[in-house]
C-alpha positions in Angstrom: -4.0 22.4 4.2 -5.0 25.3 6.4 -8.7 25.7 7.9 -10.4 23.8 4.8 -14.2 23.4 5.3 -16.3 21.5 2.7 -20.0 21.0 3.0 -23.0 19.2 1.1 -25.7 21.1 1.4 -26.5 21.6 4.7 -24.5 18.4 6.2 -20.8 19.6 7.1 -18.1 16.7 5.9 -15.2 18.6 6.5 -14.5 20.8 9.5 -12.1 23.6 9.7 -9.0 20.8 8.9 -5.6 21.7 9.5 -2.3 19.7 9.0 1.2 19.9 7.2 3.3 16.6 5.9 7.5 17.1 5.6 8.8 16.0 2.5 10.3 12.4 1.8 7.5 11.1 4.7 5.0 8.2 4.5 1.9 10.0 6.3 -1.1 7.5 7.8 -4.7 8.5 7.0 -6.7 6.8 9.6 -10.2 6.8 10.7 -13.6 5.0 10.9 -15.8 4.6 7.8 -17.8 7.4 6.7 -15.1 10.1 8.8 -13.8 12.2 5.7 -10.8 10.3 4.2 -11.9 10.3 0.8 -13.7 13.6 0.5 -10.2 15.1 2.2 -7.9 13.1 -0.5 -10.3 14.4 -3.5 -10.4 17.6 -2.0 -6.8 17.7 -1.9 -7.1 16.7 -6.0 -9.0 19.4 -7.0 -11.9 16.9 -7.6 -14.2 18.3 -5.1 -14.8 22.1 -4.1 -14.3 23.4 -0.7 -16.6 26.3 0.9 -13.1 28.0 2.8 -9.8 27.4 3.7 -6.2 27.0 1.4 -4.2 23.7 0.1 -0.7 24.1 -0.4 1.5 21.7 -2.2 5.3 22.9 -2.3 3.9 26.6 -1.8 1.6 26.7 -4.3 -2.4 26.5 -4.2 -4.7 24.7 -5.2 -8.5 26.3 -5.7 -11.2 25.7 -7.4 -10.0 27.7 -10.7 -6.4 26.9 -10.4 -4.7 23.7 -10.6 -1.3 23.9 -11.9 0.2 22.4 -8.5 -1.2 19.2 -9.1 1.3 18.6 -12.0 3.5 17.6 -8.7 1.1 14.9 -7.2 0.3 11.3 -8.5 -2.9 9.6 -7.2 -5.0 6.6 -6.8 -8.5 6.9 -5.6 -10.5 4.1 -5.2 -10.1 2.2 -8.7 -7.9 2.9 -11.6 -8.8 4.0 -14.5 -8.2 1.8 -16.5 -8.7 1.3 -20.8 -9.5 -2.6 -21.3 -8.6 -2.0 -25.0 -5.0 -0.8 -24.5 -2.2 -2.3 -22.4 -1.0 -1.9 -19.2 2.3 -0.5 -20.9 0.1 2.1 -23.5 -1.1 3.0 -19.9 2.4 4.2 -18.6 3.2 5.7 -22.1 0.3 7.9 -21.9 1.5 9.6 -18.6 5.5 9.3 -18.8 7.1 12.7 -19.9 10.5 11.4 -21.9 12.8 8.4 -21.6 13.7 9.2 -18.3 10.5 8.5 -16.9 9.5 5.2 -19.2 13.4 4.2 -17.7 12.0 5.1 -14.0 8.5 3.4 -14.5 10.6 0.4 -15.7 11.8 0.0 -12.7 8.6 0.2 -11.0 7.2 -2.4 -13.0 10.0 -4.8 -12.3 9.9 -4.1 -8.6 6.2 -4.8 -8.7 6.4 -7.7 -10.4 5.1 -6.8 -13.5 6.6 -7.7 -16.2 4.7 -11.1 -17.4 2.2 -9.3 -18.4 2.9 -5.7 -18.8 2.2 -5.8 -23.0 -1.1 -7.6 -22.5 -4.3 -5.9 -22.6 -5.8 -4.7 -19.6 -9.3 -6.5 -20.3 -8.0 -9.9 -19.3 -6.0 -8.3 -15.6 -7.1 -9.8 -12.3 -7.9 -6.9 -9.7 -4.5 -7.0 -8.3 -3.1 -6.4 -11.9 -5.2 -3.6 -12.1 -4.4 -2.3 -8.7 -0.6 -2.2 -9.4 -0.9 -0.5 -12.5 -3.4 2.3 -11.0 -0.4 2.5 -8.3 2.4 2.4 -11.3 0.6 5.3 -13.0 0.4 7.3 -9.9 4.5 7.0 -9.8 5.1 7.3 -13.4 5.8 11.4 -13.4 8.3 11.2 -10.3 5.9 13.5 -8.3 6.7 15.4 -5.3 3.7 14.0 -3.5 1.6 10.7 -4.0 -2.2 10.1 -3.0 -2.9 6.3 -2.4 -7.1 5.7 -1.5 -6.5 1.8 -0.2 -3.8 0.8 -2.4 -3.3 -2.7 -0.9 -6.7 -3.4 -2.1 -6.8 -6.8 -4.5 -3.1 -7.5 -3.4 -1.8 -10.8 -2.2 0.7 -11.0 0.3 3.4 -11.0 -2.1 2.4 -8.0 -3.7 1.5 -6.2 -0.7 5.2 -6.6 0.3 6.1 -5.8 -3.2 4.1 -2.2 -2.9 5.3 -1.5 0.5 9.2 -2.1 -0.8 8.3 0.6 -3.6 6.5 3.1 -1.3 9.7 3.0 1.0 12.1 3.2 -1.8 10.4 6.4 -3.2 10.4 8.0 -0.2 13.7 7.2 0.8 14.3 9.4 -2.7 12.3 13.0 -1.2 9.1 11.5 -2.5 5.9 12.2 0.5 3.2 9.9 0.1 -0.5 10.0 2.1 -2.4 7.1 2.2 -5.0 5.4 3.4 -6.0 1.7 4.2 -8.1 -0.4 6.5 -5.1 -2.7 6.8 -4.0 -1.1 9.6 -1.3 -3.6 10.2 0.1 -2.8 6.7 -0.1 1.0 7.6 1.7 0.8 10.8 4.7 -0.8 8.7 5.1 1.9 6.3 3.9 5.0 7.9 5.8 7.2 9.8 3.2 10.0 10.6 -0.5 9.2 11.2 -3.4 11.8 10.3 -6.4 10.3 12.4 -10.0 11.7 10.9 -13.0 11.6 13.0 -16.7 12.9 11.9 -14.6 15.3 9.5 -12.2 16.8 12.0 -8.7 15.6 12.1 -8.3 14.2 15.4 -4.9 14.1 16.2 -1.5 14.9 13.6 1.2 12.6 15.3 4.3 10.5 14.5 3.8 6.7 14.3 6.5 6.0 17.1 4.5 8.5 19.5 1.2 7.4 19.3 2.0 3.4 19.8 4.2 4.3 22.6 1.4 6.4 24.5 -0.7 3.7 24.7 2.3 1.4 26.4 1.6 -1.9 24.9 3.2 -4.5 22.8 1.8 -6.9 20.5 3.7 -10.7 19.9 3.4 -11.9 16.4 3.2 -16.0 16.7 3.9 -18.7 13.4 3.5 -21.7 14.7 2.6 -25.5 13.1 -1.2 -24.4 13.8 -2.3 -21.2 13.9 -6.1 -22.2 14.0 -5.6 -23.9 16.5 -3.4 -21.5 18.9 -5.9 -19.0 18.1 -8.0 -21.5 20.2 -6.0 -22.3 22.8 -5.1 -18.8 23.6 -8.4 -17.5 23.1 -9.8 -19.9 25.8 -6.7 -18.9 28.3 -8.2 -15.7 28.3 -5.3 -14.1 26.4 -6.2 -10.6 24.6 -5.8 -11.5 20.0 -5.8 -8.7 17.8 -7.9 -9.0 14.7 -5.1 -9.3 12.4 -4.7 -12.5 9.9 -1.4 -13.4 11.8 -1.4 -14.6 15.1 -1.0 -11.8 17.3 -1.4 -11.5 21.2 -1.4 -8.5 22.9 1.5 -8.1 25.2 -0.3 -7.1 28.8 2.8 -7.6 31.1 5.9 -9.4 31.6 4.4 -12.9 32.0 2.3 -12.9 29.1 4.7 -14.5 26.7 6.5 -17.3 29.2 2.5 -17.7 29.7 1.5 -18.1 26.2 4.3 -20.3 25.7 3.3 -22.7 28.6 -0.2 -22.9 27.0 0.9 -23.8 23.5 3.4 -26.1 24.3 0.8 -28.2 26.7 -1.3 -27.8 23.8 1.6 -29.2 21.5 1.7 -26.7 19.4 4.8 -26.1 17.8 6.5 -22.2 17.9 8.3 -21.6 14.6 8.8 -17.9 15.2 8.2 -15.0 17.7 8.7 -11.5 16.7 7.7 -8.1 18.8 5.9 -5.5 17.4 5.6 -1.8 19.7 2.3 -1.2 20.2 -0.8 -2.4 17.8 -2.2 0.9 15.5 -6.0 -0.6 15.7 -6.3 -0.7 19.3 -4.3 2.7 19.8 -6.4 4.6 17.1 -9.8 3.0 18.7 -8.1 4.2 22.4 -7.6 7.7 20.4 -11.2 7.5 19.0 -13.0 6.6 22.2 -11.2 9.5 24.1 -12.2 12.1 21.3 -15.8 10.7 21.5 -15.6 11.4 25.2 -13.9 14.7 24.6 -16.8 15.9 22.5 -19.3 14.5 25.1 -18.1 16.6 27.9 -17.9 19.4 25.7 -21.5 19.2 24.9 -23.0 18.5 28.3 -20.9 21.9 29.5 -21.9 23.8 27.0 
């Protein structure tokens, strides 16, 4: 996508945006509510018109009158759409092209844990059934590239894992995936390039590994014989929790975890498991977000 602008009228959404993703990656579309995602994914989809600019997939374009390059891209925008009157296998049928691809969304169904109820009618799926056949139809065509609008919506933790086993597998096979999620812990798992959106302009293009680096800090993810209650010990100790369902402290120095320790043990607590994790992708993208805002301030006052 080269210098893409997309307007409403007379409120801008998108603003001159720029980027490139490299084959076979997992790229990260992050940014605050209301900052472009989904106008940029449909965009990319052909479903919305933009003013100026090109999208390339593979070298070819995509415009307004001309779609064939989207034959390479599978895609899941915010729900599926799904037919409650046919199953979730008529689904797949309708969008597999020969035996080889039924064979390769077999697999997909299998690895998603699909398979109990594949044959029945989509009328009677929970959400999460729904969501993992939106995200099996997206894969069904092998495509080149695959759009994912919150795929880990609906999902439980089982599933979630499930997905992000798939996601990695595909790419692992040349597939390039973009996606984007609020679960931001999820994200930093999976992704290994981050496109971070703000007000319509991207941001900042950067690699996973970079951006959690620059910002210098770990996080220690706790399981322990009660979380609830850790959270409350360690909240009133003045250590720094992330947001995230698991118990996870922010890493400030070298005695925060001998620290943390000393407080749940006097609290009897019980540790069942400490694991690192470099860096914490919400409080680096809101560190990237507040220096942009700045950014843009100065700019103004000087101009």
């Amino acid at each position: 996508m080269q210098n893409l602008n997309k307007s409403f009228g007379n409120k801008h959404i998108l603003h001159d945006v720029s980027f490139t993703v490299e084959r076979g990656h997992v790229v990260g579309l992050v940014g605050p509510n209301g900052a472009g995602k989904s106008t940029l994914m449909k965009t990319l989809l052909g479903l919305i018109n933009y003013q100026t600019g090109t999208i390339e997939i593979d070298g070819e374009s995509i415009t307004p009158t001309s779609h064939e390059a989207l034959s390479k891209v599978g895609a899941l925008i915010e729900y599926p759409g799904i037919y409650p009157f046919l199953t979730g296998w008529d689904h797949l049928r309708l969008f597999a092209d020969g035996d080889h691809q039924l064979r390769h969304v077999q697999n997909v169904i299998s690895q998603l844990n699909m398979d109990s109820y594949i044959k029945r009618k989509t009328k009677d799926y929970s959400l999460g059934m729904k969501q993992k056949l939106g995200i099996a139809m997206a894969l069904v065509s092998e495509p080149e590239l695959v759009i994912l609008d919150e795929p880990m919506n609906g999902l439980d933790p089982q599933s979630t894992k499930d997905l992000r086993d798939v996601i990695m597998l595909e790419a692992q096979k040349g597939t390039t995936f973009l996606i984007s999620s609020h679960i931001l812990s999820e994200l930093q798992k999976l992704a290994q390039d981050l496109l971070i959106i703000d007000q319509g302009a991207i941001v900042q293009q950067t690699t996973m590994h970079r951006l959690l680096a620059s910002q210098g800090k770990q996080t220690i993810i706790l399981k322990t014989n009660n979380d609830p209650q850790a959270q409350q010990l360690l909240k009133a100790a003045g250590f720094q929790l992330t947001p995230n369902p698991q118990l996870e402290v922010v890493e400030t120095d070298d005695t925060t975890l001998p620290e943390m320790l000393k407080v749940l043990v006097n609290g009897e607590i019980d540790v069942l498991d400490i694991d690192r994790l470099e860096g914490n992708l919400e409080t680096s993208l809101l560190e990237v977000l507040k220096a942009s805002e700045l950014q843009k301030k100065q700019q103004k006052e000087m101009s």
